[in-house]
C-alpha positions as CSV (number, residue, x, y, z in Angstrom):
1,X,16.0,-8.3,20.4
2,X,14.7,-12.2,19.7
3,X,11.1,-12.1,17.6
4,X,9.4,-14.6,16.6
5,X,6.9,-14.7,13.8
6,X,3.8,-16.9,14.0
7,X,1.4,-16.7,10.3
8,X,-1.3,-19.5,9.3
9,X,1.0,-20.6,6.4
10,X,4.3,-20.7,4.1
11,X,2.7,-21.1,0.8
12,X,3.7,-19.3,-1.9
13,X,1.7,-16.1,-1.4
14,X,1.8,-12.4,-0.9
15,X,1.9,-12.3,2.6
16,X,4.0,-15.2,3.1
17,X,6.5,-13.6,0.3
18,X,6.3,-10.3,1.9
19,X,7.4,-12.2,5.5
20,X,10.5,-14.0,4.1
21,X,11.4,-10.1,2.0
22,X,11.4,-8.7,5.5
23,X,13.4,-10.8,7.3
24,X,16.2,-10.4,5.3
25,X,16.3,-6.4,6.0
26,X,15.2,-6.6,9.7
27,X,18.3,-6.3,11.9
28,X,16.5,-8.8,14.4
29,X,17.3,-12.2,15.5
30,X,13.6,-13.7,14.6
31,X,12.4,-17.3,14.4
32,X,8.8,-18.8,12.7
33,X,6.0,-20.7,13.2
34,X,4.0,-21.7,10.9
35,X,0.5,-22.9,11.8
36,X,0.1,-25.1,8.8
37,X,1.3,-25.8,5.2
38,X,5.2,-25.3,5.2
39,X,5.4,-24.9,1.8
40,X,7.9,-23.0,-0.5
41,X,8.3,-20.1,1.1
42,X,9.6,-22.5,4.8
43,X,12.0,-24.1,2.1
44,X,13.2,-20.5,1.5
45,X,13.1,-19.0,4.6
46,X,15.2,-22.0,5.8
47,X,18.0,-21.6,3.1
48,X,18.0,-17.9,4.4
49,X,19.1,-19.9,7.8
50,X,15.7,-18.5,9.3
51,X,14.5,-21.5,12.1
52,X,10.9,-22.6,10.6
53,X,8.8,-24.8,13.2
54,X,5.8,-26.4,11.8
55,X,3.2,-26.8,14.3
56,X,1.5,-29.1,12.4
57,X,-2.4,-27.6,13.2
58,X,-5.3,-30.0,12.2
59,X,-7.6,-27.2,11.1
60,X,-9.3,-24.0,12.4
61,X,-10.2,-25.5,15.7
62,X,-7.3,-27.6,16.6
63,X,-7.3,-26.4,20.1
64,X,-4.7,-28.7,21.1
65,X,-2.2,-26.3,19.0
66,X,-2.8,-23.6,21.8
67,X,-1.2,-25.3,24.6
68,X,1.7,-26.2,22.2
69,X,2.6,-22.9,20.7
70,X,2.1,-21.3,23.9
71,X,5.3,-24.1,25.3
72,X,7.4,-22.9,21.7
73,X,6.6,-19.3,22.9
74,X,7.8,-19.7,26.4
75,X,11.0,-22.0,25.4
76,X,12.2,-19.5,22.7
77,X,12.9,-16.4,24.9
78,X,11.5,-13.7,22.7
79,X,10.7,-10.2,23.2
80,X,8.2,-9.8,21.1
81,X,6.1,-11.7,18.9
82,X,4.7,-11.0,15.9
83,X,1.8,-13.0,14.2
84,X,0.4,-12.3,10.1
85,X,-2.9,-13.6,8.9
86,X,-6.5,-14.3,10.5
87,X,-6.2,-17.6,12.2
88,X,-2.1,-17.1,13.1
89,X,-3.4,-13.9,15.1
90,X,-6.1,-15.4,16.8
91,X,-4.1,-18.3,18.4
92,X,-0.5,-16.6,18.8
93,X,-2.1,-13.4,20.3
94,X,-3.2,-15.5,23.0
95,X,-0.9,-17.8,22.4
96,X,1.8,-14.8,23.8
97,X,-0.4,-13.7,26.5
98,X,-0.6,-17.1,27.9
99,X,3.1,-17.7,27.8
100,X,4.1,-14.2,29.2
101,X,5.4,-12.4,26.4
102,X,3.6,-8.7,26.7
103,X,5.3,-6.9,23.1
104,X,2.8,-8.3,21.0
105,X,2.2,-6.8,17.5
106,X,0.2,-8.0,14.3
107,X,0.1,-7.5,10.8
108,X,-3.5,-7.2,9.0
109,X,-2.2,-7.8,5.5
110,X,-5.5,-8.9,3.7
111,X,-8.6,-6.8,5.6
112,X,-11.0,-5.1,3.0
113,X,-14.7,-3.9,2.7
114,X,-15.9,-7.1,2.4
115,X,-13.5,-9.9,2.3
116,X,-10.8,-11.0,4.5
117,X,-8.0,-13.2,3.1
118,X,-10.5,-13.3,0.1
119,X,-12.8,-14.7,1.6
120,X,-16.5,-13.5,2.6
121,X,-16.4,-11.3,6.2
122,X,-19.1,-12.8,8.5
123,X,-20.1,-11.4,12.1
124,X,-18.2,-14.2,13.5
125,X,-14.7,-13.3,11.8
126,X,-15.1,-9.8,12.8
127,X,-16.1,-10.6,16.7
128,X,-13.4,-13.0,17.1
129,X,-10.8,-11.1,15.4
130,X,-12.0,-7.6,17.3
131,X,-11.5,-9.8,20.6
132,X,-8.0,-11.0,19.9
133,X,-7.0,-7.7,18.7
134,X,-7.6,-6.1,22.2
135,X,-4.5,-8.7,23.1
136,X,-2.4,-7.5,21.1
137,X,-0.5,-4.1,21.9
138,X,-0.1,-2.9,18.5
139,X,-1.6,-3.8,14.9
140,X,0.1,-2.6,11.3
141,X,-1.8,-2.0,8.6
142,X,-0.6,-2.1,5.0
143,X,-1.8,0.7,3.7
144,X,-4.0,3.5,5.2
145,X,-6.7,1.9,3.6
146,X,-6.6,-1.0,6.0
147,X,-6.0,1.7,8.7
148,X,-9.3,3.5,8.0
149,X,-11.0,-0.1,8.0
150,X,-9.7,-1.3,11.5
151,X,-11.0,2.3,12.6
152,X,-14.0,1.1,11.2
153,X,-14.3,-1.9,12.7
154,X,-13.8,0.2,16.4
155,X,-10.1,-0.3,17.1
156,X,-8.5,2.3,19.0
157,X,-6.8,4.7,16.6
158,X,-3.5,4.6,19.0
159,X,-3.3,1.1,18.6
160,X,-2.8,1.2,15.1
161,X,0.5,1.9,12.9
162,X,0.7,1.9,8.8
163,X,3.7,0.0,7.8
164,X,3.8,-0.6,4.2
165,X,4.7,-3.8,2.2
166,X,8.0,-3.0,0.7
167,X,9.9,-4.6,-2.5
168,X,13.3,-5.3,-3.7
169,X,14.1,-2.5,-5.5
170,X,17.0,-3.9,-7.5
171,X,15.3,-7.1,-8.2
172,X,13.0,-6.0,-10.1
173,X,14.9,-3.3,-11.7
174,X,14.1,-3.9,-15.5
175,X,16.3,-6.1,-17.3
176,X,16.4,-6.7,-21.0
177,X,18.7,-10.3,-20.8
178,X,16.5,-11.5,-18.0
179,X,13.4,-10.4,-20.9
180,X,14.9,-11.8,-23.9
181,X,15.5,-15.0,-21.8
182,X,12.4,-15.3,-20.2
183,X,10.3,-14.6,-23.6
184,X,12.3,-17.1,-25.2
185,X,12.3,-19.8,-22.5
186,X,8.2,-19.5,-22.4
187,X,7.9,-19.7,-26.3
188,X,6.8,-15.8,-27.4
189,X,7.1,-14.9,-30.5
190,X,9.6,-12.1,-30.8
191,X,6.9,-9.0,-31.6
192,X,4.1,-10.6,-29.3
193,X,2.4,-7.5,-27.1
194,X,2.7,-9.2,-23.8
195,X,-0.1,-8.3,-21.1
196,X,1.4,-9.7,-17.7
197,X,-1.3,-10.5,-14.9
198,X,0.3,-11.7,-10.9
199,X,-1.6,-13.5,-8.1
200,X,-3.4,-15.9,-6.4
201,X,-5.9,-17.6,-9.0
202,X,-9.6,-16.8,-7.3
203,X,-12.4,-15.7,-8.1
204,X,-11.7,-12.2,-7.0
205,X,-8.8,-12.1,-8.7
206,X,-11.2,-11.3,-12.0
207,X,-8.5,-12.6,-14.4
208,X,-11.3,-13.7,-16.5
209,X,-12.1,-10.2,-17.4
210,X,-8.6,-9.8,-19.2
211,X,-9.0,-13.1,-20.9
212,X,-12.3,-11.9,-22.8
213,X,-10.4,-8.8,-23.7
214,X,-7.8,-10.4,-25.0
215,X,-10.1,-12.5,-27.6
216,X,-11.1,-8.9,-28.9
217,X,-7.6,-8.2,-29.4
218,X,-5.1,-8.6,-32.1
219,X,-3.3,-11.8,-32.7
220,X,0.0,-10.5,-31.5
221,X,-1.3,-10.2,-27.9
222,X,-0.2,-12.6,-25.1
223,X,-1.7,-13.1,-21.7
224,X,0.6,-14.6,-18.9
225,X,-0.7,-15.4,-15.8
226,X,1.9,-15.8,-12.7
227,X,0.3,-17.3,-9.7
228,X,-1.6,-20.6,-8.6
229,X,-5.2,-21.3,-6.5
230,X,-8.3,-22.8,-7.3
231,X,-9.5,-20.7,-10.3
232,X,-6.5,-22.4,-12.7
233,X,-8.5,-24.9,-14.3
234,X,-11.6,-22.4,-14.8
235,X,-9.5,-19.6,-16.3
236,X,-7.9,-22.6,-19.1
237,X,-11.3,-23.3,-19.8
238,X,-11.9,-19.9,-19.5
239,X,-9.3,-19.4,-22.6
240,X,-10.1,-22.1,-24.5
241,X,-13.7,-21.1,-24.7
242,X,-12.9,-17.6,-26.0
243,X,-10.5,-19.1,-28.5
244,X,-7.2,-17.7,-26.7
245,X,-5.9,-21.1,-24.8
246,X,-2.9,-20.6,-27.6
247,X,-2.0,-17.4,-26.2
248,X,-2.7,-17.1,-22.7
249,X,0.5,-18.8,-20.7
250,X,0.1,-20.0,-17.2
251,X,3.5,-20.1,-15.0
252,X,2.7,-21.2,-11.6
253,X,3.4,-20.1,-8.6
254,X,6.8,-17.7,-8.6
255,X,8.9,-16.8,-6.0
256,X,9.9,-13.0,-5.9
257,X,13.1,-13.8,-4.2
258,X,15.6,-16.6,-5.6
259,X,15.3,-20.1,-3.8
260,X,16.6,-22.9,-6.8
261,X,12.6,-22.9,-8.1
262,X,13.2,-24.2,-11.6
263,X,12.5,-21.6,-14.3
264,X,12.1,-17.8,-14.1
265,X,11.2,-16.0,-11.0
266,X,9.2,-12.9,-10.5
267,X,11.1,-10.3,-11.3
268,X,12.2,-12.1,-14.5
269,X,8.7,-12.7,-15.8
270,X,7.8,-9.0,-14.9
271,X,10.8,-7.9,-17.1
272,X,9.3,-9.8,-19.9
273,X,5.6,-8.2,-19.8
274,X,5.0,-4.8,-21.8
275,X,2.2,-4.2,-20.0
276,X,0.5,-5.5,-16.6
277,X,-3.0,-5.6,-15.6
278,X,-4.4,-5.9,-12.0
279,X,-8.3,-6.2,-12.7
280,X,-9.3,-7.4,-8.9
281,X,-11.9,-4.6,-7.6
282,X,-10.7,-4.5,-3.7
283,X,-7.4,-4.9,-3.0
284,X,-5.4,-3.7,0.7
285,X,-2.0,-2.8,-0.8
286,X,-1.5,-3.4,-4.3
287,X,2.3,-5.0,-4.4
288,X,1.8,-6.9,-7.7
289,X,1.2,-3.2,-9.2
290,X,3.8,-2.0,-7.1
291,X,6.3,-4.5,-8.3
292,X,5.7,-4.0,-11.6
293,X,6.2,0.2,-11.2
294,X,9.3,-0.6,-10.2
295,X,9.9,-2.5,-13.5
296,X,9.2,0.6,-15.7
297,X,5.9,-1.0,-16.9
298,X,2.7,0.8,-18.1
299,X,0.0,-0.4,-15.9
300,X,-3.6,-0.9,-16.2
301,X,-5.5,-1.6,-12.4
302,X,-8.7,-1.4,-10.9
303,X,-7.7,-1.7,-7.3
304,X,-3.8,-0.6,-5.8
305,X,-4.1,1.7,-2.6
306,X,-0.6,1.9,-2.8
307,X,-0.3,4.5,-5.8
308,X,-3.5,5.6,-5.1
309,X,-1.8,7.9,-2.4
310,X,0.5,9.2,-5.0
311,X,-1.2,9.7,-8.5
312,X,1.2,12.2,-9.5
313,X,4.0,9.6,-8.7
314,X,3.0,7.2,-11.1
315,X,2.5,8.9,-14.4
316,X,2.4,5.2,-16.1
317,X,-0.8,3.9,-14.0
318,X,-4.1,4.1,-14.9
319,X,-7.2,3.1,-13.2
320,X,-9.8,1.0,-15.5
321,X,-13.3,0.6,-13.9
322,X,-15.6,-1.3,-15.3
323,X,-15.5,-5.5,-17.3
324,X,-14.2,-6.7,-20.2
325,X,-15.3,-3.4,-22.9
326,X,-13.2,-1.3,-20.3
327,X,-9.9,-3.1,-20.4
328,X,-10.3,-3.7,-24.5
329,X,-10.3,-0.3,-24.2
330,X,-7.4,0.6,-22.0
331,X,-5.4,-2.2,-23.2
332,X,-5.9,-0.9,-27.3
333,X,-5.0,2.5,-26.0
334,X,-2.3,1.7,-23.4
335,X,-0.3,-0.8,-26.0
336,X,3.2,-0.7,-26.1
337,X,5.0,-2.7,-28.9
338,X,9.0,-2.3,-28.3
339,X,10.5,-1.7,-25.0
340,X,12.4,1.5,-24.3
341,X,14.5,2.6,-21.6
342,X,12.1,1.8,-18.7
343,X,12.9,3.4,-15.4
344,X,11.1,2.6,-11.8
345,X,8.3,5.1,-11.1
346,X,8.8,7.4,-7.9
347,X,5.8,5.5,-6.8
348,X,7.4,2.5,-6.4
349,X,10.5,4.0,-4.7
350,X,8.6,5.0,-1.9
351,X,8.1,1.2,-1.0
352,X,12.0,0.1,-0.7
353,X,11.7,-2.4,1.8
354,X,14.1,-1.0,3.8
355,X,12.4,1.8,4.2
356,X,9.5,-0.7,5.2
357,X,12.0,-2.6,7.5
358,X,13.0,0.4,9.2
359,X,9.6,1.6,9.9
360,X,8.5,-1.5,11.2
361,X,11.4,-1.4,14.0
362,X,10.4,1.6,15.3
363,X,7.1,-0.3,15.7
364,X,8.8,-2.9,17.8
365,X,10.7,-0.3,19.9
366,X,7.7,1.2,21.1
367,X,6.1,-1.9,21.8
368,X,8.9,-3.3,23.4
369,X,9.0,-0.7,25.7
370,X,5.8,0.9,26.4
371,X,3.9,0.6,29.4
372,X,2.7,-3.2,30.6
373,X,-0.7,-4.3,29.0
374,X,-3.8,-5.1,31.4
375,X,-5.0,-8.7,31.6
376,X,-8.5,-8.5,29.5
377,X,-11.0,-11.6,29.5
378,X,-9.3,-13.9,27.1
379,X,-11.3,-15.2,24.0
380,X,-11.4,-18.7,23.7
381,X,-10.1,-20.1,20.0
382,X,-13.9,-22.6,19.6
383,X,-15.5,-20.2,17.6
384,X,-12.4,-19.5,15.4
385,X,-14.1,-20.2,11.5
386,X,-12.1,-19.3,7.8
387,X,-10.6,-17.9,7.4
């Protein structure tokens, strides 16, 4: 089987990381497209000897991109194609219909009550993508979550599959010589408590809450933020206005796989943390609080349908509702101050992304060979907005 794999982007971001994680385990010759922005993760996906094609799209309605993925589709000789994110599925659904290819499948990785990608759903966004879904043969959904949401929305119930994002395992297994490195290499003092926090840096993200609630913490308590986005130069002004710029440490964007990035990855940073927080409200999956499960860490979260499935699995999670008093709160209570033997929560072993890999094949079995798809009126692309 040849697939090819069309999403908006190659950023450094969940999705994208999730796409280049899956790759690796799926025993499937697949190529990608990349509407826009190859970034780091096309750097990395190259160096896993994955073929990246840029197709160099102008902006949400570049129609002239149509006719040329549609000629990339039809050249390549896939069986299936696979798109990931709003804008990728919109075009490469009917991007695949066009150029004959009838396994069609897509991933809605980012689909919650009231935000899509993070940003604002609008009547528009939820026409457009309802009428490129019916394209599509098949559509996975993260977590049931997402499932119960497209069901929502009115897609078929048949139509949809839960595939779950999945993590390396043994990368982020903890490890205390990747911690003591780390912690050194970013300047912590030897006792600090460190509160870890990963993700894009938006609004939504509410890191700002866990900054406040750090100011009403001891002096031994760090903040470090892993991600990058808009919000970066708020949440430093953020800090310095609550008197915590000292202690709050912001590492960029991380890759959770190694590519030659200079400094510590992912996994590294998470080995260094004591304690992570995921303060964003409405979240589809949860891997940042997956990943750090599988780390040994105590986590505090206000959002993560992936454990919320398995409470019992996850003795070391807790849910925090509420602003800043709740996590002062939960952090004062949940504090840990030396590592001990830290051990990956059955939680997180449920996500092995093998497990996810192989799940997802019998997804593209099925499609592959089920029965041939009617020709519905095709949407047209001119109404296509953000996201």
């Amino acid at each position: 089987m040849k697939a090819l794999h069309i999403i908006t982007g190659l950023g450094v971001g969940g999705a994208e990381q999730q796409l280049r994680l899956l790759l690796r385990h799926l025993p499937v010759e697949c190529e990608v497209v990349t509407l826009t922005n190859p970034g780091t993760v096309a750097d990395g996906l190259a160096s896993d000897g994955v073929r990246v094609v840029h197709l160099g799209m102008a902006g949400n309605r570049d129609l002239a991109a149509l006719p040329r993925l549609v000629r990339i589709i039809r050249s390549g000789g896939y069986d299936l194609v696979h798109t990931h994110l709003y804008r990728a599925c919109v075009y490469g659904r009917l991007a695949a219909r066009l150029a004959g290819v009838r396994a069609v499948v897509a991933t809605e990785h980012s689909l919650g009550e009231s935000q899509l990608e993070g940003r604002r759903l609008t009547s528009g966004v939820r026409a457009l993508y309802l009428a490129s879904e019916r394209l599509g043969r098949t559509t996975v959904a993260v977590s049931p979550a997402v499932a119960d949401r497209l069901r929502g929305w009115g897609v078929p119930a048949p139509r949809i599959e839960v595939v779950p994002n999945g993590i390396d395992l043994a990368r982020f297994r903890f490890d205390p010589d990747a911690r003591r490195r780390t912690r050194r290499r970013l300047g912590l003092p030897d006792d600090a408590c460190v509160v870890g926090g990963v993700g894009r840096l938006t609004a939504g993200k509410r890191f700002d809450v866990v900054i406040h609630a750090l100011a009403r913490l001891p002096a031994d308590h760090w903040l470090v933020l892993v991600g990058g986005g808009p919000e970066e130069n708020v949440l430093r002004r953020t800090a310095h206005e609550a008197g915590v710029a000292d202690r709050v440490l912001f590492t960029g964007e991380r890759p959770c796989v190694p590519d030659g990035t200079p400094g510590p990855d992912l996994p590294s940073l998470t080995s260094a943390m004591d304690l992570f927080v995921s303060p964003s409200p409405e979240e589809t999956f949860g891997l940042a609080v997956v990943e750090a499960l599988a780390c040994g860490l105590p986590v505090l979260y206000a959002s993560c349908p992936a454990i919320e499935r398995f409470p019992d699995r996850a003795p070391g999670a807790r849910r925090v509702t509420g602003g800043t008093e709740a996590f002062v709160r939960a952090l004062t209570e949940a504090r840990v101050r030396t590592p001990g033997p830290r051990t990956a929560a059955e939680a997180a072993r449920h996500y092995d992304i093998t497990r996810s890999a192989a799940q997802l094949m019998d997804v593209y079995a099925a499609t592959v060979s089920g029965p041939p798809l009617l020709s519905p009126a095709t949407p047209t692309p001119q109404g296509v907005s953000s996201p």
